[in-house]
C-alpha positions in Angstrom: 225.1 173.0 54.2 224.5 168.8 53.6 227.7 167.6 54.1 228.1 164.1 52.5 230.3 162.2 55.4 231.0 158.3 55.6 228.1 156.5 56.7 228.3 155.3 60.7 231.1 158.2 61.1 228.8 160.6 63.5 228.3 157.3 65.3 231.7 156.9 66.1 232.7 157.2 70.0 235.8 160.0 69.8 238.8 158.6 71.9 238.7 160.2 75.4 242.0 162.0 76.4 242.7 163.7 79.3 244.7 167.2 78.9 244.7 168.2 82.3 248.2 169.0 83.4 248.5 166.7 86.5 251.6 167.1 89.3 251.2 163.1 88.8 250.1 161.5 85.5 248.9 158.0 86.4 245.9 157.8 83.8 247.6 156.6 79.9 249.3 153.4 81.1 252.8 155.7 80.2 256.2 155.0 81.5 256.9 157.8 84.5 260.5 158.0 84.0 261.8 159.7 80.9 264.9 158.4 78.8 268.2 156.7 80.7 270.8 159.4 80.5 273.0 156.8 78.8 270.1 156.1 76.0 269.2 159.9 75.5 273.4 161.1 75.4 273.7 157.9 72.7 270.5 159.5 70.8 271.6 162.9 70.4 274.6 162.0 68.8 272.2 160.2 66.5 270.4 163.6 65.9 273.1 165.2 64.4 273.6 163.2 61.3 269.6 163.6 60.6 268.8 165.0 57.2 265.8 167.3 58.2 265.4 168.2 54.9 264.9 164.4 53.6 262.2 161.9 53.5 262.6 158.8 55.5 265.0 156.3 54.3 264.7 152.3 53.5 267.8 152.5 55.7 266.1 154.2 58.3 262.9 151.8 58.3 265.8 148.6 57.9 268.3 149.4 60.5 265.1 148.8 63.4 263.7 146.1 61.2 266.8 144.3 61.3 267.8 144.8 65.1 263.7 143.6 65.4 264.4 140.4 63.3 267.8 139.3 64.8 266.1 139.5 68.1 263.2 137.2 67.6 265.6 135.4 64.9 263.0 135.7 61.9 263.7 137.8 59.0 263.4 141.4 57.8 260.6 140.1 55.6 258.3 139.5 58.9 258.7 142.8 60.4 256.4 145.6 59.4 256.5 148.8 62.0 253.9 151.2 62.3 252.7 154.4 64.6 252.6 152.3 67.8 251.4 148.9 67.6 247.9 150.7 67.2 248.1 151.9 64.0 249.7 148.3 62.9 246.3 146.9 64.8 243.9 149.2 62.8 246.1 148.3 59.2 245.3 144.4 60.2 241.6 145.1 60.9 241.4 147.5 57.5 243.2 144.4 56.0 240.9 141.2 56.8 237.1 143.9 57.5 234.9 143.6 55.0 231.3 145.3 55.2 229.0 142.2 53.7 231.4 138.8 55.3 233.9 140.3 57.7 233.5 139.0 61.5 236.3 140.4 64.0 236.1 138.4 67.3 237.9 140.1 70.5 237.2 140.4 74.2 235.1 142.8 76.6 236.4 144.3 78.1 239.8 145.0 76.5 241.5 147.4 74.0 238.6 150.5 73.7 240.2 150.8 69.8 239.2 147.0 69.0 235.3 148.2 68.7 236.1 151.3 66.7 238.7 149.6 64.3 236.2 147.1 63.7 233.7 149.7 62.4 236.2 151.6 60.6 237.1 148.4 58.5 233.2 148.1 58.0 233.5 144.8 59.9 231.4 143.3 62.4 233.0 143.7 65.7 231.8 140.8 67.8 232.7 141.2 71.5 233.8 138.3 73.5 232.7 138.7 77.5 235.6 138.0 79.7 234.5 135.8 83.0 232.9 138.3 86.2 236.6 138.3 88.1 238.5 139.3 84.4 240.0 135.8 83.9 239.6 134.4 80.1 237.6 131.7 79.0 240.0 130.5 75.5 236.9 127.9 74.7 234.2 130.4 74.6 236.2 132.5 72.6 237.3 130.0 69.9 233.9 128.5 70.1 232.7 132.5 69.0 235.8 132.7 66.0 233.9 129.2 64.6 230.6 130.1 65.3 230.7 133.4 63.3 233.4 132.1 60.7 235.7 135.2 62.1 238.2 136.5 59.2 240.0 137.9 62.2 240.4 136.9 66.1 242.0 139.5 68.5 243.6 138.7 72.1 245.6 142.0 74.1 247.9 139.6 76.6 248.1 141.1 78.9 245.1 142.7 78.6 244.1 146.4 79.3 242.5 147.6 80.8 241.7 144.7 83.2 245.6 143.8 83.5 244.8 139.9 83.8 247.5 137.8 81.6 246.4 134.5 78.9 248.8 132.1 80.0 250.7 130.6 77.1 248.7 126.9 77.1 245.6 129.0 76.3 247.0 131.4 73.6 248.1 127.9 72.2 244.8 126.3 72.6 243.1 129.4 70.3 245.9 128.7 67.6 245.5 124.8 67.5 241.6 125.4 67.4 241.2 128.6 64.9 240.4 127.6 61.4 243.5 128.4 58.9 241.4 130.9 57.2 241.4 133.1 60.4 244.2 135.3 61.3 245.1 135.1 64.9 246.5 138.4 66.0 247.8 138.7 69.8 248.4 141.9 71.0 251.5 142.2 73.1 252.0 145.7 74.1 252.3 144.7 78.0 254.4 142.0 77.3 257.9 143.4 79.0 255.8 143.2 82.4 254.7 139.7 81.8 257.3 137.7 80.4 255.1 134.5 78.6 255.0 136.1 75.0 253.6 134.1 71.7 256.7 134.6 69.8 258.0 130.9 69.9 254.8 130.2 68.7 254.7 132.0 65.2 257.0 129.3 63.4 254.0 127.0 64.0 251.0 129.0 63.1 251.2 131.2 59.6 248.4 132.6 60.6 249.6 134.0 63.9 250.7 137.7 64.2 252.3 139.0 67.2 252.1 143.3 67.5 254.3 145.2 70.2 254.8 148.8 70.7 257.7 150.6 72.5 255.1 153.0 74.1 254.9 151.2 77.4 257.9 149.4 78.8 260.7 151.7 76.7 258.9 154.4 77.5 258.1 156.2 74.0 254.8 157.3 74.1 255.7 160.6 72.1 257.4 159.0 69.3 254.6 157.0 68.3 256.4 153.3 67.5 255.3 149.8 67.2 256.0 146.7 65.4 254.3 143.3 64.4 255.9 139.9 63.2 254.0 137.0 60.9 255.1 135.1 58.0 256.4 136.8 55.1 253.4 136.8 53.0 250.9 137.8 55.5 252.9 141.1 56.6 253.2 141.9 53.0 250.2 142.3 52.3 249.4 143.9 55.7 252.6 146.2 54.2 250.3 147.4 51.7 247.9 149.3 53.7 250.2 151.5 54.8 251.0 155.0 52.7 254.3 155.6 52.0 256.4 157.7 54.3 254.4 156.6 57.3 257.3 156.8 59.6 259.0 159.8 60.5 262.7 159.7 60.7 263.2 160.8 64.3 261.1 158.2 65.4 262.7 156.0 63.9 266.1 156.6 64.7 265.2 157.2 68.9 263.9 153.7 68.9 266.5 152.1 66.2 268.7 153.5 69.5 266.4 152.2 72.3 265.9 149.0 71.0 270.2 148.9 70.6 270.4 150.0 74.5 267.2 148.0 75.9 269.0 146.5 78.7 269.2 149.9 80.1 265.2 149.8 80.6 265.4 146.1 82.7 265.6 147.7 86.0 262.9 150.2 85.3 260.6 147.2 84.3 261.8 145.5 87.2 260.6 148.4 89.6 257.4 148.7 87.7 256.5 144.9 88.3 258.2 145.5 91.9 255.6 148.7 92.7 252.5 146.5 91.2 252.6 143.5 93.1 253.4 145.9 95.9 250.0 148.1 95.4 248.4 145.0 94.7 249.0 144.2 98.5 248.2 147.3 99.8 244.7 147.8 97.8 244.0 144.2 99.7 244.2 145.0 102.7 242.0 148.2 102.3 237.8 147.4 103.0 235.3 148.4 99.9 238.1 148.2 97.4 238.3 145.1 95.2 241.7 144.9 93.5 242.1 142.8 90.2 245.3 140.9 89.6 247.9 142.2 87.1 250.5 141.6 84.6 251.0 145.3 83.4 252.5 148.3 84.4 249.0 149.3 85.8 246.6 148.2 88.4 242.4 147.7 88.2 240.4 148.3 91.3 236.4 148.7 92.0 234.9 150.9 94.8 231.5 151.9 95.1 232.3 155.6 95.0 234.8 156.0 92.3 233.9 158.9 91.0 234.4 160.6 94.1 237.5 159.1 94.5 238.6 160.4 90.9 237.6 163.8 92.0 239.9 163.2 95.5 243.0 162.6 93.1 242.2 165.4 91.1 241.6 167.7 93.9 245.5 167.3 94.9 246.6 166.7 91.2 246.7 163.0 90.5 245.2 162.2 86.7 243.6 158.4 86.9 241.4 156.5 84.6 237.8 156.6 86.0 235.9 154.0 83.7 232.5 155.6 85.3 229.4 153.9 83.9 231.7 152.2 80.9 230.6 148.0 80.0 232.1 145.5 82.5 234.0 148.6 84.0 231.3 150.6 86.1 233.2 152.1 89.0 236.4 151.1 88.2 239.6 152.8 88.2 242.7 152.3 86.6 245.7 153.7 87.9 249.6 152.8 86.0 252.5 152.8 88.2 254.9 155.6 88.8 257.3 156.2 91.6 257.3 154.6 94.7 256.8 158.2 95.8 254.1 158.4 93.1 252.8 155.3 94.4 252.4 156.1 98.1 250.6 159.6 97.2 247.7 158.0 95.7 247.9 155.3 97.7 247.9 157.7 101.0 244.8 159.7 99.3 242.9 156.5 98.7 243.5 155.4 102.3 242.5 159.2 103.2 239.2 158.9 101.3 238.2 155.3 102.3 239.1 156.2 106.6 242.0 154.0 106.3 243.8 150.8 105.8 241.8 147.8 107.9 
């Protein structure tokens, strides 16, 4: 039977997850530590006053959009939340792709979704190649939104998977330089473990659009919850590609609740950073692996024998990100911190595997 699917769909890479159940679960960039006791005794008193037999409310979707505007002191009108920050990423590509004069600019690598988005929007996804040690070049990249008269340019600060951080001058630079008619969206779902976010900047540029999620540093990977701030009319219309509904109410009310308790997740991003910059050393001081600096809650390293190394960690239950032959990212591995016990498994099976520390 001829099925009639969307052009370019059976060319579209699917999204590699991993379902092995690992004793250690290092490869998704997830938080290891489940919900403060505090946070999680607050939430289920939330639960019980959930209508599970009711749509999501407006005052369900207003009571995190609010919390979200006081913080950032902006109003409710700039706040539009979404399924993580990527589903908010792929509603701003869908918004400004167009299949006949739609250019998306973003770098390589970064983001595996940016590529895929593109092509779903019928855009032209125009990669952007970061320098040979990861750092990013903001001239070559405006140079490439001019060149190509980009409807859209896309920075993930820090970016994953490399880790590196844009520092603030150069995010500035790109939104001093972009042409008004290009939105400028910078993805900050790392931003908790790096600390120089855009925000202060979106006063000044209307075409700026700032997108977070609450997957990484507040650990809520399984509720599927992100946000993005602009001006008022931009996230309207952005408002518009979304269907009605779009947020379930128990996502909504656990991170209406996080987001009230957040200072209950400072020390845990603390010990993240703590256990990066620690692994960072440690990967240094170990020969034939090249460690990349980081502003995440993960670290990049290179080795010649990666793979064998992923099969190492696998072989005692460790789940890592082997890039394999990927763009930019042959024999890489990305690993996000967990424990310091976590941490000085893997770090004890690498040194295993490479004959030990130097």
């Amino acid at each position: 039977m001829a099925l009639k699917y969307r052009p370019g769909l059976a060319e579209r890479p699917e999204y590699d997850m991993d379902e092995n159940p690992y004793e250690i679960t290092l490869n998704a960039n997830e938080s290891t530590l489940n919900m403060p006791p505090l946070v999680e005794d607050r939430l289920m008193g939330r639960f019980a006053s959930v209508a599970f037999n009711r749509y999501p409310t407006a005052t369900d979707y207003l009571n995190l959009t609010e919390q979200i505007a006081k913080n950032f002191g902006v109003q409710t009108n700039q706040v539009v939340l979404g399924n993580g920050s990527s589903e908010i990423i792929e509603k701003i590509f869908y918004c400004f792709g167009n299949a006949k004069t739609s250019k998306i600019v973003y770098p390589q690598p970064s983001f595996s979704m940016y590529g895929i988005y593109a092509a779903a929007a019928e855009a032209q996804g125009i990669p952007v190649d970061l320098e040979d040690d990861y750092t990013f070049d903001a001239e070559k990249f405006v140079q490439t939104c001019v060149e190509n008269k980009a409807a859209l340019a896309v920075v993930c600060n820090p970016n994953n998977p490399t880790g590196t951080g844009i520092p603030l001058a150069d995010i500035q630079y790109i939104a001093d330089n972009l042409p008004m008619s290009c939105v400028f969206l910078v993805d900050e779902a790392y931003i908790e473990f790096y600390g120089q976010s855009a925000m202060g900047l979106l006063k000044d540029y209307p075409n700026m659009i700032i997108a977070r999620t609450f997957s990484k540093a507040y650990g809520l990977a399984s509720c599927r919850v992100g946000y993005a701030i602009g001006s008022p009319d931009v996230m309207r219309m952005i408002g518009r590609a979304f269907m009605p509904y779009h947020m379930n109410t128990l996502s909504l009310v656990t991170a209406d609740v996080v987001y009230q308790m957040r200072d209950e997740y400072v020390p845990r991003i603390q010990m993240v950073i703590a256990e990066r910059k620690r692994m960072i050393e440690e990967l240094k001081k170990i020969d034939g692996v090249i460690v990349y600096p980081s502003e995440t809650n993960f670290v990049l390293f290179r080795l010649n024998n990666s793979e064998d190394l992923t099969k190492a960690f696998e072989a005692v239950s460790i789940g890592v990100r082997h890039f394999g032959s990927a763009p930019r990212l042959a024999n890489c591995l990305r690993i996000s911190m967990g424990t310091r016990q976590e941490n000085d498994t893997w770090l004890n099976v690498l040194k295993d595997f490479m004959g030990g520390a130097q």
